[in-house]
N, C-alpha and C positions, 0 to 999 in steps of 0.2 A: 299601206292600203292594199286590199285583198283584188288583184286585177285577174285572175284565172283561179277554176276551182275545180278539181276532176273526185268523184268517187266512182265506188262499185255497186250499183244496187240489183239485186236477185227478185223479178217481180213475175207474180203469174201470166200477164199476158202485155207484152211489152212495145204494142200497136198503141193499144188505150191510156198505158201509162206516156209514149209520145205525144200521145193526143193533149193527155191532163198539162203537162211541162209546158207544151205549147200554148191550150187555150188559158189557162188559168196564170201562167206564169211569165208568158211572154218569151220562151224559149225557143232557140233559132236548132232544128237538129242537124248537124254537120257534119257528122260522117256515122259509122258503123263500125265496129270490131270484131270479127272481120269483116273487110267488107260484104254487104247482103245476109249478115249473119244472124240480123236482127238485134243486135248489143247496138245501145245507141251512145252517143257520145254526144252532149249540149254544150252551147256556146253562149 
């Protein structure tokens, strides 16, 4: 069973794509790489 899942995705504006993960998906965002660097990492 699949219990953690990490990729890389390259998107144009990576505020509204947190937003989408979160409202539409139910995504918790939990850190950043680096941190404040605006790369997001989901949980």
């Amino acid at each position: 069973m699949l219990t953690k899942f990490w990729t890389n995705m390259m998107v144009d504006d990576i505020h509204e794509t947190i937003k989408f993960y979160q409202r539409t998906l139910g995504f918790e965002h939990v850190m950043s790489v680096p941190k404040d660097s605006g790369e997001a990492l989901f949980q």
